[in-house]
ZAGULO-864055 format. One record per residue (C-alpha): residue in three letters; x, y, z; residue number from 1. Coordinates in steps of 0.02 Angstrom, whole numbers, plus 50000, padded with zeros to 5 digits. Example, Ala and Ser with C-alpha at 12.3 -4.5 7.8 and 13.67 -1.06 7.14 Angstrom:
<nodes>
residu_x_y_z_num
ALA_50615_49775_50390_1 $
SER_50684_49947_50357_2 $
</nodes>
This chain:
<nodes>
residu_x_y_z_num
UNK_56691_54808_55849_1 $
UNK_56739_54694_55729_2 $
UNK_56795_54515_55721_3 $
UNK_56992_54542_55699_4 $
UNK_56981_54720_55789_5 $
UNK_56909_54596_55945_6 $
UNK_57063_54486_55917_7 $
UNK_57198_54632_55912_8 $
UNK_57129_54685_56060_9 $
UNK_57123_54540_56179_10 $
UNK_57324_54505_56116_11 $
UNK_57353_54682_56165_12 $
UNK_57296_54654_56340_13 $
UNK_57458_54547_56355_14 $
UNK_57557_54732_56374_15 $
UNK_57600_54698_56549_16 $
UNK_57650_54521_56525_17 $
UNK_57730_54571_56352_18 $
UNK_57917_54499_56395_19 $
UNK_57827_54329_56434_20 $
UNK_57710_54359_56269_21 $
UNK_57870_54382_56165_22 $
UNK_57955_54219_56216_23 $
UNK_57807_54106_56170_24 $
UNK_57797_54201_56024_25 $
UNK_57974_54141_55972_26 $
UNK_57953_53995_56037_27 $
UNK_57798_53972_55922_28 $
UNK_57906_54009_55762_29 $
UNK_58041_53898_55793_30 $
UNK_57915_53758_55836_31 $
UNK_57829_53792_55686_32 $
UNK_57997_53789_55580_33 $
UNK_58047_53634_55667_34 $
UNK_57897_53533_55624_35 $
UNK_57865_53634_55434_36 $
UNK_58050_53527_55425_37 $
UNK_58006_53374_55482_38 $
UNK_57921_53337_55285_39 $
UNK_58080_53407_55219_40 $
UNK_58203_53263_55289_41 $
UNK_58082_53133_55270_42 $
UNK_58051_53170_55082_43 $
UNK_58277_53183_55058_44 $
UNK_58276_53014_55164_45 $
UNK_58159_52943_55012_46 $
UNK_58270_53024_54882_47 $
UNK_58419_52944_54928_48 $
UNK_58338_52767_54960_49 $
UNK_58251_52794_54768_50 $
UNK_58427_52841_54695_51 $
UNK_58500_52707_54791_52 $
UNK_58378_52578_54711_53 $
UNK_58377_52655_54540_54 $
UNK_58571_52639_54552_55 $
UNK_58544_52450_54598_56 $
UNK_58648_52479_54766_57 $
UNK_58596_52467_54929_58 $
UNK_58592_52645_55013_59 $
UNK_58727_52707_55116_60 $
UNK_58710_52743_55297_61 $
UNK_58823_52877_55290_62 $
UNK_58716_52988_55175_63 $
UNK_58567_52945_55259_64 $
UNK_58601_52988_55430_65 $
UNK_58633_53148_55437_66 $
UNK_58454_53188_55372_67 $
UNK_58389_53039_55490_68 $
UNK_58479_53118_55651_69 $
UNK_58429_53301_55585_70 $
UNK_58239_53224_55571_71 $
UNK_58261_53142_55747_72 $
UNK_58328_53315_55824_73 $
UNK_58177_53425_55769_74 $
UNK_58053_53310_55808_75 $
UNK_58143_53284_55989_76 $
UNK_58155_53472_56006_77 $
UNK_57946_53486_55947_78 $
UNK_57904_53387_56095_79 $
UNK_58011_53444_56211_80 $
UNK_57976_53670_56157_81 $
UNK_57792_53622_56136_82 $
UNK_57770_53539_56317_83 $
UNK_57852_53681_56390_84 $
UNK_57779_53814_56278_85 $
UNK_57598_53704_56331_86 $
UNK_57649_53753_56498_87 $
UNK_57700_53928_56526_88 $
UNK_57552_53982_56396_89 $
UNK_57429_53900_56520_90 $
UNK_57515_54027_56678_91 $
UNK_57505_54148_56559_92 $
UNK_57337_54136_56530_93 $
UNK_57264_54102_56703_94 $
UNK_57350_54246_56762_95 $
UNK_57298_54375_56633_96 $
UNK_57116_54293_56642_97 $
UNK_57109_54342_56827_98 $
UNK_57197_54520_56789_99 $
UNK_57075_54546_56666_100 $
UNK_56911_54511_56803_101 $
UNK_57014_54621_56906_102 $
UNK_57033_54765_56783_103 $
UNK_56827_54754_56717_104 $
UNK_56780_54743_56914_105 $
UNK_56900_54915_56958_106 $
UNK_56820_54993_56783_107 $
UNK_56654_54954_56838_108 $
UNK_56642_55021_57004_109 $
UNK_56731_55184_56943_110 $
UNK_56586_55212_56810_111 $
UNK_56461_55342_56879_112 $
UNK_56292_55285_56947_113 $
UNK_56204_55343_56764_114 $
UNK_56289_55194_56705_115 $
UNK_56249_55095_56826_116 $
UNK_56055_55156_56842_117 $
UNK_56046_55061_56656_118 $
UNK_56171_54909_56666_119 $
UNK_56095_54765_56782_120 $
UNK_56201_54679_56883_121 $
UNK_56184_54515_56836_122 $
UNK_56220_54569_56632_123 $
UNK_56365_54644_56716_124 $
UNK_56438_54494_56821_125 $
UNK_56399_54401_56655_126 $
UNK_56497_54480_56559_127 $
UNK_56643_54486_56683_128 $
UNK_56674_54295_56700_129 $
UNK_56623_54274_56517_130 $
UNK_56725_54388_56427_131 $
UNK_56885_54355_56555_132 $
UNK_56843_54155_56499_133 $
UNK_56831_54204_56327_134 $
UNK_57012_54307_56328_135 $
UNK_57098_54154_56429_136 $
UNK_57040_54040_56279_137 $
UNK_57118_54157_56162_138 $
UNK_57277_54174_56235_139 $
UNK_57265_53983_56269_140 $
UNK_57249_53939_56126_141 $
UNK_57359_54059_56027_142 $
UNK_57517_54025_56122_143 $
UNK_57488_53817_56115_144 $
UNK_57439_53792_55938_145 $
UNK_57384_53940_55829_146 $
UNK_57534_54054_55823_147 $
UNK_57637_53923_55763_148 $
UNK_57477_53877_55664_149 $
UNK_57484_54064_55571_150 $
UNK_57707_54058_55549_151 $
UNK_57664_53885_55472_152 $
UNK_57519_53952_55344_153 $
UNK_57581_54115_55293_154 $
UNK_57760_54145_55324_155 $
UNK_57833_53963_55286_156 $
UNK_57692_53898_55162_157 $
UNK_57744_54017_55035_158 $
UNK_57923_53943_55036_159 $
UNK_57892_53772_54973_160 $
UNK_57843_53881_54782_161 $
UNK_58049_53874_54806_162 $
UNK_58042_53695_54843_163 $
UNK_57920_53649_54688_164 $
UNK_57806_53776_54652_165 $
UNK_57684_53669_54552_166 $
UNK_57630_53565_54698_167 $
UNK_57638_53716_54807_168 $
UNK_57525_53798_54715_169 $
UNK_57405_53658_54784_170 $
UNK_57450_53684_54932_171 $
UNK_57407_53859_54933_172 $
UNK_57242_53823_54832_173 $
UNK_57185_53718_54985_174 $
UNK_57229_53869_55101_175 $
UNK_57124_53988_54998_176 $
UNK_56960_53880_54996_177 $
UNK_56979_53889_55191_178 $
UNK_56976_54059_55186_179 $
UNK_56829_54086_55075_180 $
UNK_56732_53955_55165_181 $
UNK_56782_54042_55344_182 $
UNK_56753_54218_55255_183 $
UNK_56558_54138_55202_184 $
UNK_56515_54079_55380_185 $
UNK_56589_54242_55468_186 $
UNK_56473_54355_55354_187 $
UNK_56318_54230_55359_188 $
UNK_56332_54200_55571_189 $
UNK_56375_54396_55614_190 $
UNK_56203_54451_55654_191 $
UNK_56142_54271_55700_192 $
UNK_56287_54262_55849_193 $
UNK_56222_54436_55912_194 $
UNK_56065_54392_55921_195 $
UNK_56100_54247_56030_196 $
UNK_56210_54309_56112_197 $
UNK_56095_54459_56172_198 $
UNK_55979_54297_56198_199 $
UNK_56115_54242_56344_200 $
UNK_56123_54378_56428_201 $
UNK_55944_54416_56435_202 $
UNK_55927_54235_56515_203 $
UNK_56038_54290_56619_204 $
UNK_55969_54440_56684_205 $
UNK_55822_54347_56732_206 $
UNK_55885_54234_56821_207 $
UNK_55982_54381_56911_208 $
UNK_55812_54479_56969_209 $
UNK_55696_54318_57004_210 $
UNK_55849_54250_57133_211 $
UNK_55848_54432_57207_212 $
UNK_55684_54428_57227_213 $
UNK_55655_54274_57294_214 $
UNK_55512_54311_57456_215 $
UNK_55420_54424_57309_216 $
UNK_55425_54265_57186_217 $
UNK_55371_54138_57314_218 $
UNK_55233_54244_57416_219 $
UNK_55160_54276_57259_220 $
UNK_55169_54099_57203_221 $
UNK_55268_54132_57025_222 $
UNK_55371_53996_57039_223 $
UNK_55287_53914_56882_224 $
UNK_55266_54051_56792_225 $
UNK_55437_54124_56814_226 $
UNK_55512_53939_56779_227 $
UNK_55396_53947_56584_228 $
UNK_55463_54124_56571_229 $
UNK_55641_54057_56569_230 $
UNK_55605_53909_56478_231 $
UNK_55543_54034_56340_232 $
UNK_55703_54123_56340_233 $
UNK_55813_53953_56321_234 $
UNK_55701_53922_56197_235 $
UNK_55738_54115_56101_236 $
UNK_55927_54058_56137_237 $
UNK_55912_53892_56065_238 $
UNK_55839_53969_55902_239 $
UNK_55970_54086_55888_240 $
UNK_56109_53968_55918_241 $
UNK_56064_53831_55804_242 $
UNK_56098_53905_55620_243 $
UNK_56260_53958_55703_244 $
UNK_56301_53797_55734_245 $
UNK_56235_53748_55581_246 $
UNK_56351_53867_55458_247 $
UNK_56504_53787_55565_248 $
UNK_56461_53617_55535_249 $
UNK_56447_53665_55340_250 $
UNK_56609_53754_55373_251 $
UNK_56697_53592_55432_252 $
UNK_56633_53485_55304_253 $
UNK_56687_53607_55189_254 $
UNK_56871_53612_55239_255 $
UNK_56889_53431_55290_256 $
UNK_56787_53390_55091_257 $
UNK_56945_53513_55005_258 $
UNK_57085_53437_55098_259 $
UNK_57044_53261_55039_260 $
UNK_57025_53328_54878_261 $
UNK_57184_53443_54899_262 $
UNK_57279_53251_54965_263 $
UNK_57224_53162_54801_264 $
UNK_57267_53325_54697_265 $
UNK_57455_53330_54748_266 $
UNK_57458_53116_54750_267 $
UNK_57396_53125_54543_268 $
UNK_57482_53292_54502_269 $
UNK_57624_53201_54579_270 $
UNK_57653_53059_54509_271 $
UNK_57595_53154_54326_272 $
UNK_57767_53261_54380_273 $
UNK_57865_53123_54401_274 $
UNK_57821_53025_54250_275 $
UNK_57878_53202_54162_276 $
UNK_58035_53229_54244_277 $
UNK_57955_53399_54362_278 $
UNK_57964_53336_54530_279 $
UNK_58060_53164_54613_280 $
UNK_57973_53051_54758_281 $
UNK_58038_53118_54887_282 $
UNK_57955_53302_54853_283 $
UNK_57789_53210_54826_284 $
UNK_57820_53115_55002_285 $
UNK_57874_53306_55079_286 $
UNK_57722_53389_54995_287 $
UNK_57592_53235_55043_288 $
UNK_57675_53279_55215_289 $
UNK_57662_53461_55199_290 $
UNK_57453_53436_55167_291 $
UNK_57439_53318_55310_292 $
UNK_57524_53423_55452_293 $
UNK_57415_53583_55351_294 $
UNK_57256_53511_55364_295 $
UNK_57279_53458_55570_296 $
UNK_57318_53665_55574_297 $
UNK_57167_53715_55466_298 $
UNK_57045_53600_55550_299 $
UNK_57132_53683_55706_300 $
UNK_57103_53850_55635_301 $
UNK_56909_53811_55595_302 $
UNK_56887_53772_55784_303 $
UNK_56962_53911_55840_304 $
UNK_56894_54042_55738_305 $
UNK_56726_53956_55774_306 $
UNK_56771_53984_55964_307 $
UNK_56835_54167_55952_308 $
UNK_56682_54195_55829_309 $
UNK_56561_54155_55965_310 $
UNK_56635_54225_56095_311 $
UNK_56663_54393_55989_312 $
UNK_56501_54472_56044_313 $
UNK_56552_54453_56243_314 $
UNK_56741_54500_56218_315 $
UNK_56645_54657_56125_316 $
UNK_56530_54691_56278_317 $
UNK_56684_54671_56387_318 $
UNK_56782_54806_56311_319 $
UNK_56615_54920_56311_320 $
UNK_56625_54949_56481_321 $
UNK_56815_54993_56480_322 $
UNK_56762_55115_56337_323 $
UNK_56614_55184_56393_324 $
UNK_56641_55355_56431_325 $
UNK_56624_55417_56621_326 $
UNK_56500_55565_56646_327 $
UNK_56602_55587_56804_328 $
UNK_56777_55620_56764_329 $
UNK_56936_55713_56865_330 $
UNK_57010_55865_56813_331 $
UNK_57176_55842_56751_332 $
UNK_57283_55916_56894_333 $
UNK_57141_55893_57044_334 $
UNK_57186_55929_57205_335 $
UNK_57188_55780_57360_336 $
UNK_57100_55872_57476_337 $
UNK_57135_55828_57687_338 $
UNK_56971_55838_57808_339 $
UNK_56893_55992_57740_340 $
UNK_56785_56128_57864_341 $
UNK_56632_56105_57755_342 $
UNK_56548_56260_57712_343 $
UNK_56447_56215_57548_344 $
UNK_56401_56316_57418_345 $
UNK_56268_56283_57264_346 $
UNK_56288_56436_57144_347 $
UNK_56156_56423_56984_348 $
UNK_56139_56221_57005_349 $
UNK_56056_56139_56846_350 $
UNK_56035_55964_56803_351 $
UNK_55967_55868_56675_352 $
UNK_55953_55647_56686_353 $
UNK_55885_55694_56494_354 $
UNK_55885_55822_56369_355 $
UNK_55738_55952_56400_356 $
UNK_55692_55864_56573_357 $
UNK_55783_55963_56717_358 $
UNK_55787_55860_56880_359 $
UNK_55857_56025_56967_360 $
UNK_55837_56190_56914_361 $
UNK_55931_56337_56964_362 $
UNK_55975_56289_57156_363 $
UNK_56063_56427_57257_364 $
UNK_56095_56364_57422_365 $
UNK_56246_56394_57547_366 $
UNK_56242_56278_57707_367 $
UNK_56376_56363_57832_368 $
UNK_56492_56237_57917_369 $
UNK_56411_56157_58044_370 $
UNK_56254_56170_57980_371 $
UNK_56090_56067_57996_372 $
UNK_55988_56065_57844_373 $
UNK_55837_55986_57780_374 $
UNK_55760_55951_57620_375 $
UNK_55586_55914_57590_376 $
UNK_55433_55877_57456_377 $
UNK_55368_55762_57369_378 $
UNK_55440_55611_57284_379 $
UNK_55530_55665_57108_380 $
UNK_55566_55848_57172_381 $
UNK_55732_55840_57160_382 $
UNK_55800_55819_57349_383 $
UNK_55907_55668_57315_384 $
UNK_55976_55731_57153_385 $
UNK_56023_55872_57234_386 $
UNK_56126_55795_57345_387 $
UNK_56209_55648_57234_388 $
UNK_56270_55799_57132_389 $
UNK_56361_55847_57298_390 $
UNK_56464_55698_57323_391 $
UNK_56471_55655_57105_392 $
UNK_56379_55556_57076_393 $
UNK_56321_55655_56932_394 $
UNK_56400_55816_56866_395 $
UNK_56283_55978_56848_396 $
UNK_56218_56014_56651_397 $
UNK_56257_56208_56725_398 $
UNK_56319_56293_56885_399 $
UNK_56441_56241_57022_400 $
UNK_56457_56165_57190_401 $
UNK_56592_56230_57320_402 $
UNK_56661_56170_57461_403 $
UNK_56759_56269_57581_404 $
UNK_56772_56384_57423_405 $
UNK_56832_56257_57317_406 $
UNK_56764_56192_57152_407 $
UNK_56721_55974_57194_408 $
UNK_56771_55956_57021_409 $
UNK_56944_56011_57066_410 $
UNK_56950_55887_57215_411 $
UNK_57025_55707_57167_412 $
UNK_56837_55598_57180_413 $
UNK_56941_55517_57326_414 $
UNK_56971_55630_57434_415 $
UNK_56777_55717_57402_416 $
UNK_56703_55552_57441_417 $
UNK_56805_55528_57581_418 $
UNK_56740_55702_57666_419 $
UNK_56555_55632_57633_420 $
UNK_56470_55505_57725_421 $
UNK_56296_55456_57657_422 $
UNK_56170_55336_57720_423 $
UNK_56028_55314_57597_424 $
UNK_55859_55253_57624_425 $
UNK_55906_55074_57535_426 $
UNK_56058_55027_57665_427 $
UNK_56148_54940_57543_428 $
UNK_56222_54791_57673_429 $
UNK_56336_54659_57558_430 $
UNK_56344_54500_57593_431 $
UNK_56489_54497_57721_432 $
UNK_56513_54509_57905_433 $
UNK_56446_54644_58024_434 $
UNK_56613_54703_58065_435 $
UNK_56656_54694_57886_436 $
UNK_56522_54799_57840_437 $
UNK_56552_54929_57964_438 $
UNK_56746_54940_57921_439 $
UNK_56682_55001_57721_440 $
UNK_56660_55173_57821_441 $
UNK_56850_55163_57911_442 $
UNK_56966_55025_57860_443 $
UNK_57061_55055_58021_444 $
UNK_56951_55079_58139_445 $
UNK_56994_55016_58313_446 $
UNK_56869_54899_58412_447 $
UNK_56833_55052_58547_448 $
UNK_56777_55174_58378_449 $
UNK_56659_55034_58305_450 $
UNK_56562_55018_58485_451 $
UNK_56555_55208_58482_452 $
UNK_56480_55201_58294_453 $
UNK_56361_55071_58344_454 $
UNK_56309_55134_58518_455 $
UNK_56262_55314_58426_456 $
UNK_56159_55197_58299_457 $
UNK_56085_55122_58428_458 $
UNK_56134_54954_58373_459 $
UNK_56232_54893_58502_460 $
UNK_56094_54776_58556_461 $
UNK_56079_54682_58415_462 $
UNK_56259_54660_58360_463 $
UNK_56275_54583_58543_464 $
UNK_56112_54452_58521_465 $
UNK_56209_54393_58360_466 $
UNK_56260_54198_58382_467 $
UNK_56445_54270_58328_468 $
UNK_56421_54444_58366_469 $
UNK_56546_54560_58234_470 $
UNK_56574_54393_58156_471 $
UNK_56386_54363_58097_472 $
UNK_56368_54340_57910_473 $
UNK_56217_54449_57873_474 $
UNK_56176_54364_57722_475 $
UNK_56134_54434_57527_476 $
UNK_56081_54616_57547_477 $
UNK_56075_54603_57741_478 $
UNK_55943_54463_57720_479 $
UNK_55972_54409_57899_480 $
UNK_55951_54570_57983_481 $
UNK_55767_54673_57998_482 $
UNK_55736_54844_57896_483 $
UNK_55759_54918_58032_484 $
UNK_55920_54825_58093_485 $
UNK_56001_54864_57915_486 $
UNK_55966_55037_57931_487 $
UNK_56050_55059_58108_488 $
UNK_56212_54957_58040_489 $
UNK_56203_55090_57893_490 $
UNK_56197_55238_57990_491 $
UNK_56329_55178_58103_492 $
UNK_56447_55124_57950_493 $
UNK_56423_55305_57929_494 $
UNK_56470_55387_58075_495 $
UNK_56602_55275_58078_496 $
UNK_56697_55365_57955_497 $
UNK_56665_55536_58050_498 $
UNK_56647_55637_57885_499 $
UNK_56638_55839_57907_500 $
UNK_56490_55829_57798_501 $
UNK_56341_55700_57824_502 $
UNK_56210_55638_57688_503 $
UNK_56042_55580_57796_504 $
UNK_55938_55511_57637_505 $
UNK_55764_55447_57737_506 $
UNK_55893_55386_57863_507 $
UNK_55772_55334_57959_508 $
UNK_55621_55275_57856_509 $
UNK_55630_55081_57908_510 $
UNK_55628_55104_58098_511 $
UNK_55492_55097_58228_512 $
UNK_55456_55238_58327_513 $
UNK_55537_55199_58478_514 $
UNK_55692_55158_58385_515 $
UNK_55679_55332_58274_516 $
UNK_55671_55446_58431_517 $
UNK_55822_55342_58509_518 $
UNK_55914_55343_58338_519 $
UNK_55855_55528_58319_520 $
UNK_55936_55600_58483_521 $
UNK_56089_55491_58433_522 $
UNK_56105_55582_58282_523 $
UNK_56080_55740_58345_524 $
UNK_56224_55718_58462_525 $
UNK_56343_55624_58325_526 $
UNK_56271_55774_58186_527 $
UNK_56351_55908_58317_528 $
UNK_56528_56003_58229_529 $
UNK_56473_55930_58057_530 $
UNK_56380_56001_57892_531 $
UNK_56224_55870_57873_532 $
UNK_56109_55860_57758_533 $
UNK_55938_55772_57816_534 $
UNK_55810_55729_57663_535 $
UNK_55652_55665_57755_536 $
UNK_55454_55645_57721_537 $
UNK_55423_55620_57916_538 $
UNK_55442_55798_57933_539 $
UNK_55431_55773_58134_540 $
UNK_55609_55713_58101_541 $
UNK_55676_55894_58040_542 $
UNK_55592_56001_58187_543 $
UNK_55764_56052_58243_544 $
UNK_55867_56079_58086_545 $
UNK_55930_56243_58055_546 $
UNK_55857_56279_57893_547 $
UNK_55713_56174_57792_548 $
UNK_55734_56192_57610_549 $
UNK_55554_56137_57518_550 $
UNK_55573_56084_57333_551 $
UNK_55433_56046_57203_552 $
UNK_55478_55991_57022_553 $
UNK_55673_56015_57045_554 $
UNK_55672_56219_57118_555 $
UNK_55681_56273_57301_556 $
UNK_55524_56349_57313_557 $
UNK_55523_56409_57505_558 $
UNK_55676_56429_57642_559 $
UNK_55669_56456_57840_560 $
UNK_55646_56394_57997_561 $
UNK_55517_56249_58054_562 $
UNK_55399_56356_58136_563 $
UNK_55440_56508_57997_564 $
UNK_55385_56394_57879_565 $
UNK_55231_56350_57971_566 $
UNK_55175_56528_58010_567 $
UNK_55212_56562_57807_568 $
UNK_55074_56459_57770_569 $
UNK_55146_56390_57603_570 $
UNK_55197_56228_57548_571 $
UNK_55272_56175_57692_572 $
UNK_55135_56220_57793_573 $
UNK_55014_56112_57703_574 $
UNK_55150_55940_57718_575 $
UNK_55163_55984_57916_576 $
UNK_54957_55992_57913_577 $
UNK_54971_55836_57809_578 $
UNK_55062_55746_57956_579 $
UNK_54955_55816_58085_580 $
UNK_55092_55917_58158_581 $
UNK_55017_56066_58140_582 $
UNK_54832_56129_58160_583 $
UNK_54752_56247_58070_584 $
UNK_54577_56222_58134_585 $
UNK_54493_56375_58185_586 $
UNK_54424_56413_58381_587 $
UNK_54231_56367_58405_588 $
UNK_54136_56511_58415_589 $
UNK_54063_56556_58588_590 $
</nodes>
C-alpha cells in the first residue's frame, strides 16, 4: 500500500463522521483564504503610504482604513475559526481514534482461527493502539493546520501569477524544491521505515511471550538472557531507525536552506522590479509576506509528511487485517437458526491446513441426536480438526457437514456457534471475574442457573472459598486459579449455555482423579438429551459413550462400541492395553 493510497484511506475512514469532516473542511479554506489575504492588505497599506510620500502629502486616513479594518477583520476571524476549528478537529479525532480500535478489535475477533494460529497477539494489540494513534494524528493534524496548509499551496498559490507573476514564479520555485526534496527522502527511507518498523513489532512480540511466560522465564532463570535478547532487538531497531532520521534531518535543512534563499530571491528580484518599473513596494512587502507565511506551512508540511511517513508501515498493517480475507465466510442469504435437535451429519469430510497435507480425509460420520460419541488416537490424527470444522472454525477443502439436515454453511456463524458449546483442553479463562467468565456462556443467566452450572462442574467449592466469591478476579489466563480449577470453571461456562450439541476437547485432562470421576458422573448427567462429542486419551473416560470413533493420520480407521472395539482386537484394542484397561495376557498353563 502506498504512501498517498495510506493517506486516502485513513481520510476515508471519516465516512461516518463525514457531515462533521465537511465543515472543517470549509472551515479550512476560508481560514486559509483569510490569512493568504492578510499579505494582500498589508502590501495596499504600503502602496498608499509610498504614493502618499512620493506625492509629498501625508496619507489619508480615509483610503487607508478600509484596507486597515479589512486586515484587522481577517486576522480577527483567523483566530477566532482556527481556535474553534483547533477544537472540534481534536473531538473529531478522539472519537474516530477510539471507533477505529473498536472497528480493528470487532474485525479481529471475526477472522477465523487460521488467522489467528499465525498472528501473535501482542503484534496484534500493537498494531491496534498504534495504527488507531497513527490515524488520530492524521486527522489531527489535517483538520488544524494541513488542509488549510494544501488550499494555501495549490489552490491559492497559483493566483498571485495574477498578482505579479514574476515574483510568483519564485514563489512557486520554492514550492517545487520541497517537493523534490520530500519526493528524494520518501524513495530513499521506503524500505529503511519497513525494516524498522518490522524491527518494532518484533520487539514487541517479545516482550508479549516473555511477560506470558513469566513462571517458565524465572524457573529457568532467563531473566538475563531474555533482558540481552531484547536489548539486541532495540539495538536492530535503533539501526533501522537512524538513517531514517537521518534523510529527514537532510530533508529539513534542505527546505529551511531554499526558503532563505527563496526570501533573498524575491527581496533582490524585487527591488531589480522596482528600479524597472515591474512591480511597486507594496507587492514586494505582499510577496516577502506570501514566502514567510509559505515557509511556516512547508516546514509544517516536512513534519507532517515525516510523521505520516513513519507511521505509513503501521496504518498499512492496520488496514491488513480489515483486508485480509476470511477463510470462514457466511453465505449470502444464511439462515438464523433457533435451538436446533442436533442430529449431525459428516458426508465425504476433507481438509487440508496446507496444500497436499490433509488433516482429515474422507470422514463419514452421522451422530444421531442425543448421541454420545468419542474420538480417539494419537496426537495429530485429526480428532480436534474434526471437530473445529463442526462449529467453523475452518471450512472443509471437500465434503459437507449437516445439522438437523441442514448445510452449517447456510446457518448465520451466530446462531451455529450459539447451538455449540465447547470446552477445550486449554480453558481459555480471561482476565475478569468468575462470574464474568461464566456469563461468556449465557449473558442472562440468573444466579439459581450459574449454581446449577457450577454444582454439575463440581466447582461449587471453590467459587465459595474465594475471598469475594463470583466477584474474585482470577487473574491473566486464570493465573489465580489451579489447572484443575480452570478447567471446572470451563466446563461449567459450558453447560451454562445448555447447547443441544457439546464439544468435550480433553475436558478433563488437568484434574485429579477424584475430581475426574466426580466431574465425570456430572457430565454424564448434564450430557443426558444432548449430541456430545468427547475427544479423550484417558480412554477410561469414554467407557460409556455410545460409539468410539478411532482415527490415525486424519481417517476413521475403526467404529463401535467400547467393549466391540476391545474384542476387535485393532487399534483400539492396543490404546485400551496401553492404559492397562484391558488384559490380554494369556491363562498359566496347568
Amino acid at each position: 500500500m502506498g504512501f498517498f493510497q495510506v493517506y486516502v484511506r485513513v481520510l476515508g475512514r471519516l465516512r461516518d463522521a463525514s457531515a462533521l469532516a465537511g465543515v472543517l473542511v470549509v472551515a479550512n479554506l476560508a481560514l486559509a483564504c483569510a490569512q493568504f489575504a492578510e499579505p494582500l492588505f498589508y502590501g495596499n497599506v504600503i502602496d498608499q503610504l509610498a504614493a502618499a510620500q512620493q506625492a509629498g502629502a501625508p496619507p489619508l486616513w480615509s483610503a487607508l482604513a478600509p484596507w486597515l479594518l479589512a486586515w484587522a477583520g481577517f486576522g480577527l476571524f483567523s483566530i477566532v475559526a482556527g481556535v474553534l476549528t483547533a477544537l472540534h478537529a481534536d473531538r473529531l479525532a478522539h472519537r474516530q481514534r477510539v471507533a477505529a480500535m473498536a472497528a480493528f478489535f470487532e474485525r479481529a475477533l471475526s477472522l477465523p482461527m487460521s488467522f489467528h494460529a499465525s498472528a501473535h497477539s501482542g503484534r496484534l494489540l500493537k498494531i491496534m493502539i498504534e495504527g488507531s494513534n497513527a490515524m488520530f494524528g492524521v486527522w489531527l493534524s489535517f483538520f488544524r493546520e494541513h488542509c488549510a496548509s494544501f488550499v494555501a499551496l495549490f489552490v491559492l498559490l497559483p493566483l498571485t501569477l495574477l498578482k505579479n507573476w514574476r515574483l510568483a514564479t519564485m514563489l512557486l520555485a520554492l514550492v517545487a524544491v520541497f517537493a523534490l526534496a520530500m519526493n528524494l527522502v520518501i524513495r530513499r527511507t521506503a524500505a529503511l521505515q519497513n525494516v524498522a518498523d518490522d524491527a518494532s513489532a518484533d520487539l514487541a512480540e517479545r516482550v508479549s511471550d516473555v511477560l506470558g511466560a513469566m513462571p517458565v522465564v524465572q524457573s529457568f532463570a532467563r531473566i538475563e538472557e531474555e533482558s540481552a535478547a531484547l536489548r539486541g532487538l532495540g539495538a536492530r531497531l535503533l539501526e533501522a531507525q537512524l538513517p531514517v532520521l537521518t534523510w529527514w534531518a537532510l530533508a529539513s535543512v534542505a527546505t529551511r536552506a531554499s526558503a532563505t534563499a527563496a526570501l533573498l530571491a524575491i527581496f533582490v528580484g524585487g527591488v531589480w522590479l522596482d528600479i524597472h518599473g515591474l512591480t511597486t513596494i507594496g507587492e514586494i512587502a505582499t510577496f516577502m509576506g506570501l514566502a514567510t507565511m509559505l515557509i511556516g506551512r512547508l516546514e509544517q508540511m516536512v513534519g507532517f509528511v515525516n510523521f505520516l511517513f513513519s507511521q505509513t508501515p503501521k496504518l498499512a498493517q492496520f488496514f491488513a487485517v480489515f483486508d485480509q480475507a476470511s477463510s470462514v465466510a457466511e453465505t449470502p442469504g444464511a439462515i438464523a437458526a433457533s435451538r436446533l435437535a442436533g442430529e449431525v451429519r459428516f458426508e465425504e469430510v476433507s481438509f487440508s491446513y496446507a496444500p497436499g497435507r490433509e488433516a482429515v480425509r474422507n470422514l463419514s460420520l452421522r451422530a444421531q441426536a442425543g448421541e454420545t460419541v468419542a474420538l480417539v488416537g494419537a496426537t495429530g490424527s485429526g480428532k480436534s480438526t474434526a471437530l473445529a470444522l463442526l462449529h467453523r472454525v475452518y471450512d472443509p477443502t471437500r465434503g459437507r457437514i449437516l445439522i438437523d439436515g441442514r448445510d452449517i454453511r447456510d446457518l448465520t456463524l451466530r446462531s451455529l456457534r450459539d447451538n455449540i458449546g465447547v470446552v477445550f483442553q486449554e480453558p481459555f479463562i480471561l482476565s475478569r471475574s468468575i462470574e464474568e467468565n461464566l456469563r461468556i456462556g449465557k449473558p442472562d443467566a440468573t444466579p439459581a442457573e450459574i449454581a446449577l452450572a457450577l454444582a454439575r462442574a463440581q466447582a461449587s467449592d471453590f467459587v465459595a472459598a474465594q475471598p469475594q466469591g463470583l466477584a474474585t478476579i482470577l487473574g491473566e489466563r486464570g493465573r489465580n486459579a489451579s489447572g484443575g480449577e480452570r478447567q471446572r470453571l470451563a466446563v461449567a461456562r459450558a453447560l451454562l449455555k445448555d447447547p443441544p450439541i457439546l464439544i468435550l476437547d480433553e475436558a478433563t485432562s488437568a484434574l485429579d482423579a477424584e475430581t475426574e470421576r466426580q466431574l465425570q458422573s456430572a457430565l454424564d448427567t448434564a450430557t443426558a438429551g444432548r449430541t456430545t462429542f468427547v475427544i479423550a486419551h484417558r480412554l477410561a473416560t469414554i467407557r460409556r459413550a455410545d460409539r468410539i470413533l478411532v482415527f490415525e493420520s486424519g481417517t476413521m480407521v475403526e467404529e463401535g462400541t467400547f467393549d466391540a472395539l476391545v474384542a476387535h482386537g485393532g487399534r483400539f484394542a492396543r490404546l485400551a492395553e496401553a492404559q492397562f484397561l484391558v488384559s490380554t495376557a494369556k491363562p498359566a498353563q496347568p
